[in-house]
C-alpha positions in Angstrom: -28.2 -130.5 26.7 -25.9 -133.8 26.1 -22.5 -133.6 26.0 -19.3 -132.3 28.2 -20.5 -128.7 29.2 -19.2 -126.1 31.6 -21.4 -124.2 33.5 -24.7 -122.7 31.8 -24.8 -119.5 34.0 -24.0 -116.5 33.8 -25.2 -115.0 36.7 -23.8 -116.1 40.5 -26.5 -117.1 43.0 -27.2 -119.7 45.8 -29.6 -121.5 46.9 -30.3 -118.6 49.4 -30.8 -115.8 47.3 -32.9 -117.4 44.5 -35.4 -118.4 47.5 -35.3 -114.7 48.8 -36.6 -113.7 45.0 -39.8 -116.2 45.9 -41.0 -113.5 48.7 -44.5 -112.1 48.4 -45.3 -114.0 45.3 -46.9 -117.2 43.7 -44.0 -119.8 44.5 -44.0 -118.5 48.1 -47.2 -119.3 48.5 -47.3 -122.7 46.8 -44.2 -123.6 48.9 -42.0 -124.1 46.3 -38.3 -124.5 47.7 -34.9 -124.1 45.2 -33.5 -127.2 46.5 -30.5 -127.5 44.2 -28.6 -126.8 40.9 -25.6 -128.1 39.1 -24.1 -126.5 36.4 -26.7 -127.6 33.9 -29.8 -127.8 36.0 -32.0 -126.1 38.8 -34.3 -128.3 41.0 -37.1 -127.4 43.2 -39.3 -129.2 45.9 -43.4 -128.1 46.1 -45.5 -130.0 49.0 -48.7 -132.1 48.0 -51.1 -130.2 50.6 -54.1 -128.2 50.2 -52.0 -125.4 49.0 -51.6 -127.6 45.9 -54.9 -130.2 45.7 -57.8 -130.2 43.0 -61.1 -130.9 45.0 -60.6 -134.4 44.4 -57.2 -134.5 46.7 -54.8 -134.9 44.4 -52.0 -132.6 43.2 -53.8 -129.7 40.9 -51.8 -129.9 37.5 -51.6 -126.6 37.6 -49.5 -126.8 40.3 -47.5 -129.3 38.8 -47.5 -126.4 35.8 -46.8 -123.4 37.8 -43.6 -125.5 39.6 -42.3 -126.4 35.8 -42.6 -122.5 34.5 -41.0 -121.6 37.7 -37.8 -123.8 37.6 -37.8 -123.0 33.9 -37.8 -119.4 33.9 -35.6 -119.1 36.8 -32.9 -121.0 34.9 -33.2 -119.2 31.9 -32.6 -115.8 33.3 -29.7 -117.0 35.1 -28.5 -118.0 31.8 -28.1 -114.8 30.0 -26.1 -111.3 30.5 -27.3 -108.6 32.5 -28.8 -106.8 28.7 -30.7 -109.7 28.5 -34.2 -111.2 30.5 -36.2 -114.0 29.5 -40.2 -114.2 29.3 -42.5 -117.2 28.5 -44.0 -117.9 25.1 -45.1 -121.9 25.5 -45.2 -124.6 28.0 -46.9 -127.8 28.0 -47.4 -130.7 30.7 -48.1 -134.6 30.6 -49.5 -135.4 33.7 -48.9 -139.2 34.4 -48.8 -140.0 38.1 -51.4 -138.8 40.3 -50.1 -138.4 44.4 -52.0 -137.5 47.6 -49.5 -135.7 49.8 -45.7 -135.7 50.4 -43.2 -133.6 48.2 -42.9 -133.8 44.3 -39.2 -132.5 43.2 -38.7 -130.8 39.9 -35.7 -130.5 37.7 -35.3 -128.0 34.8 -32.6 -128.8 32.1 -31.8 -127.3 28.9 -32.8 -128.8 25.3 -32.1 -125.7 23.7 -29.9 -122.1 25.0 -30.1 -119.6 22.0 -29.8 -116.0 21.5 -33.1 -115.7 20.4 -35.2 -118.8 21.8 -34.5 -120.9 24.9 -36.1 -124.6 25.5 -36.1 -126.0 28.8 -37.1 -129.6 29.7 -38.5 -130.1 33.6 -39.2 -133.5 35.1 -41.2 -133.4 38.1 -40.9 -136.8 40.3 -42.5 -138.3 43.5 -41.0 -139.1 46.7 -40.1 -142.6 45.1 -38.4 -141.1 42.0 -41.7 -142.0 39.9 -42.4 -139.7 37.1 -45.3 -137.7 37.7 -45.5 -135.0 35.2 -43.4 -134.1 32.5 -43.3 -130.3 30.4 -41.4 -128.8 27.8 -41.1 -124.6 28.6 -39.9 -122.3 25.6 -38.8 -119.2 26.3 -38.2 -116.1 24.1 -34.8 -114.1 25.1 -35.3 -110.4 25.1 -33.0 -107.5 25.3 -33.5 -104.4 27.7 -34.2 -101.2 26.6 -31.9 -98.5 26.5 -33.0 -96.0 29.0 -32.8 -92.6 27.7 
């Protein structure tokens, strides 16, 4: 999202607590760090290790996939109310760097916050700032269920 924006979120968190959420699950696992977030976008770190190799020793583009829908759908449940939650409904990666070891970083940013639809746009570099991959993640905004 261009122009002169206050903060996107609507939920508080820190670096800290979004890392706690990453317990027990895939990103743990992967070694996917939050690294940082300004008030339009949330970055990550993910090592280049066996972890996250295809059998050829290169970084798996799922991995490259899984730290995209990770930074994406992260950022776009922090960016709606407590009635709201967000879920998945289309990503897609352009994988154009290959890399060997090291850290890549991902940032998400928003193309699109609605009340319906959400579009998020994550960049995933190399150590050297080259681009590596590059995926687009829509996400459909739903409400919670009254509970009876």
């Amino acid at each position: 999202m261009k122009g002169n924006y206050m903060s996107i979120w609507k939920k508080q968190f820190s670096l800290d607590t979004l890392n706690q959420s990453s317990v027990n699950t895939l990103v743990e696992h992967l070694g996917i760090e939050y690294s940082g977030f300004d008030d339009t976008s949330l970055s990550a770190v993910m090592p280049v290790d066996a972890r996250t190799h295809q059998p050829l020793g290169m970084l798996h583009g799922g991995a490259s996939v899984v730290l995209a829908e990770t930074l994406g759908s992260l950022a776009a449940n922090m960016c709606v109310d407590e009635h709201h939650y967000c879920v998945g409904l289309d990503i897609n990666a352009n994988h154009v760097r290959g890399v060997r070891s090291g850290l890549v970083k991902g940032r998400a940013e928003p193309v699109h916050i609605g009340t319906t639809t959400q579009v998020w746009q994550i960049e995933i570099s190399d150590e050297h700032g080259r681009l590596v991959c590059t995926s687009r993640l829509t996400m459909a905004v739903m409400k919670h269920k009254k509970k009876d």
